[in-house]
Structures are given as C-alpha cells and as structure tokens.
N, C-alpha and C positions, 0 to 999 in steps of 0.2 A: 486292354488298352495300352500299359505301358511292356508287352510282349518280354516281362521277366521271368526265366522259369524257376528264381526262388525266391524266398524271403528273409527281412533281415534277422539274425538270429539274435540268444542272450548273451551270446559273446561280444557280439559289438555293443549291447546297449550298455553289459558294464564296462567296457573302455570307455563310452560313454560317461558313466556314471562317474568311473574315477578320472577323467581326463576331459570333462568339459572345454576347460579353456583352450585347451590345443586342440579341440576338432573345431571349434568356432574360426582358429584362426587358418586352420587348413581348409575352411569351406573358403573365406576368405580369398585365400591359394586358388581353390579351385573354380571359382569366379570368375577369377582373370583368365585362369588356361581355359578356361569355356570361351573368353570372347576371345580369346589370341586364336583356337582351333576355327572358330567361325571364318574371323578375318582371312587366315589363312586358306582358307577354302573359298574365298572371293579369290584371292589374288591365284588359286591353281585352276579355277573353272571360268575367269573373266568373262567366257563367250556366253555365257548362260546368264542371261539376266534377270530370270525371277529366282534363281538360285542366289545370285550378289545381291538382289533387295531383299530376297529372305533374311539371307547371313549378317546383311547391314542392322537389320532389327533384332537381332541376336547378340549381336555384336554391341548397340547402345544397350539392351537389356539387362547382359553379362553386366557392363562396368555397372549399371550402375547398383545391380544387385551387389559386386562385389563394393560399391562407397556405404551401403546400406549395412553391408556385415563390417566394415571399417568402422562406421559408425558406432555401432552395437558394441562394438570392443571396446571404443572409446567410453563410453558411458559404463561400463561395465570394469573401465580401468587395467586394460588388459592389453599390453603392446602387441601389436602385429608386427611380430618378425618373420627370418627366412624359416623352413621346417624343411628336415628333410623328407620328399616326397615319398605316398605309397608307392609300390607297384603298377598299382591297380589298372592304371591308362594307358602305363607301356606295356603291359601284359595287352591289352586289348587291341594296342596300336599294333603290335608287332605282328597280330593275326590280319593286316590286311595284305590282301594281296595285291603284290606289284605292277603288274598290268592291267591297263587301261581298258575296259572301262571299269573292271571287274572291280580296282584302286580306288576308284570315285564312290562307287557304290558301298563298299567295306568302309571306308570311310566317313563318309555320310552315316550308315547302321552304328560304327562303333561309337559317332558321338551321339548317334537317336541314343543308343542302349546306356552310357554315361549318364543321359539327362534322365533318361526311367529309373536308373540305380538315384540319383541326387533326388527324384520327385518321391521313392520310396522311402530313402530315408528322411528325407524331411519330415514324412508324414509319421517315419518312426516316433522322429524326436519327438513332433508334438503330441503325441499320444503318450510318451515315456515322461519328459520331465516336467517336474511339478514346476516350472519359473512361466509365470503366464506372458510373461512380455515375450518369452523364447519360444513358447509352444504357440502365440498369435503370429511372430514372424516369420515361423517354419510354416504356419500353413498359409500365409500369405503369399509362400512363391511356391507352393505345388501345383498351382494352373500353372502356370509361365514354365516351369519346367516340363509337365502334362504336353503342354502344346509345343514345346523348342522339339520333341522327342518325336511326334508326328510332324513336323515341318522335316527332320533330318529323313525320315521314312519317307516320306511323302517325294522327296527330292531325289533320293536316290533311285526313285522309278523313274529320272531324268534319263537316268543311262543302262537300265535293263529294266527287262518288263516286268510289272507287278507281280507274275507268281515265282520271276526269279528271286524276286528280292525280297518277297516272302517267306522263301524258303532260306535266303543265305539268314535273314533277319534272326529264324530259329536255333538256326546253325550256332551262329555268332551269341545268340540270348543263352544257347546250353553251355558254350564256353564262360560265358563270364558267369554265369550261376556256379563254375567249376571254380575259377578264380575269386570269387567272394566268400565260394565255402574253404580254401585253402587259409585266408585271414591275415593278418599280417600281426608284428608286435606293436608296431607302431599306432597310439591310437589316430586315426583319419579317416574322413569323411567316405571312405571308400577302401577302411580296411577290414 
C-alpha cells in the first residue's frame, strides 16, 4: 500500500526516545513543507484541475495538521522554533528529473513516498511510546497520510502511464529506503 521498501529501524526509535521534543517540533516543520510542496504544485500544473482540487485538500489538510502538532506542543509546554532541517527531502528532491513530464511525475512519487515514510513512522511512534494522548494522535493521521501518498501516485499517472509510474514509483521507493538507512544525527521525523 504505502510502496516502502524498508522499515523504520531501532535507531530512529531511540533518537526517538531521547529526543522526543525535537521530533515533535520538526513534525511540526514538516507539516507546513507538506502543504507549501502541495501548493506549489497547483501553481506549476495550473492546467490540470483535478490535480489543483487534489493539492487544495492537501494543502487545508497539511495546515491544519501542522495547528494540531502546534497545539500539542503547547499543551505539552514546549516552544516551536526554527530546527535545522534533515536531509532527507532534498536528498529525494534532488532525484527528480528535470524534464517535463518525466519532472511532474518524479515529483508527484517523491511527495507520495514522503507522506508513506510520515504514515510509517507515525504508526512507528504509536506503537513505540508509552504517552497515550501521542500514540492516539499519531494514529489518528495515518489515514490522511495513507491517502495524501495515493492521491500523489494516483496523479502522477496524470502525465505518464500507469506501469511507467510504477516502475519509476520503485525506483525512487529503493532510493529513499537507501537514504533512510544512511540516517542522519539529527534527531527528525525523517532522519
């Protein structure tokens, strides 16, 4: 379903473990760069209109998921500031290719396979930490991420046909299994 070809390991869960409050606030982060990637892809495919109603409900979705981890912080007592970002999305971004349509479809895959990596680890977290209001709110958005990862899939057969874009789909899911197993220090939602 979510066409990952790995899973999250124990190294993230004890960054995890010892850095809670900084991946809470980089999910946070990574909220808004979900609804800015959406928007952004209204405004580069304008002619495609169920692609711009897609994106537009992606795009209210994203924010208001990221006021809901705003929230959670708040209550939690815990400032949302700047962090510096993983790698993880310019590593993925940087694998699309440049020309058209081939850019559209790269595109589209690298934010479906973003929202599959966000849908797995959510479901990490609530399986991992014992705090029940966190492990109720992480699986509260694994549909909504589930489904944002087949709308991006589902779209980029907009512009090549289904078993190309199945095939770049794996392509690009073997790369970021490569890039998730390399890791980062920083602990982040996507390191």
């Amino acid at each position: 379903m979510l066409h990952l070809q790995s899973a999250t390991d124990a190294r993230w869960l004890r960054q995890v473990d010892g850095n809670l409050n900084e991946i809470l606030i980089d999910h946070a982060h990574c909220e808004k760069k979900a609804a800015g990637t959406a928007l952004n892809l209204i405004f580069h495919y304008v002619e495609d209109r169920e692609l711009c109603q897609e994106m537009t409900e992606i795009v209210n979705e994203e924010l208001e998921h990221f006021h809901l981890v705003i929230d959670l912080l708040d209550r939690r007592g815990v400032k949302f500031r700047r962090l510096k970002p993983s790698q993880y999305g310019r590593k993925l971004n940087d694998l699309c290719r440049k020309q058209e349509p081939h850019r559209a479809v790269d595109r589209l895959l690298v934010a479906g396979i973003i929202e599959a990596r966000s849908c797995e680890r959510f479901q990490a977290l609530a399986n991992h930490i014992a705090d029940l209001e966190l492990a109720t709110f992480y699986r509260s958005l694994f549909e909504a991420e589930a489904r944002h990862h087949a709308t991006y899939t589902r779209l980029a057969m907009h512009f090549a046909p289904e078993k190309e874009v199945l095939r770049r789909l794996n392509e690009l899911a073997a790369l970021e299994a490569a890039i998730i197993a390399e890791g980062e220090e920083l602990p982040r939602m996507h390191s």
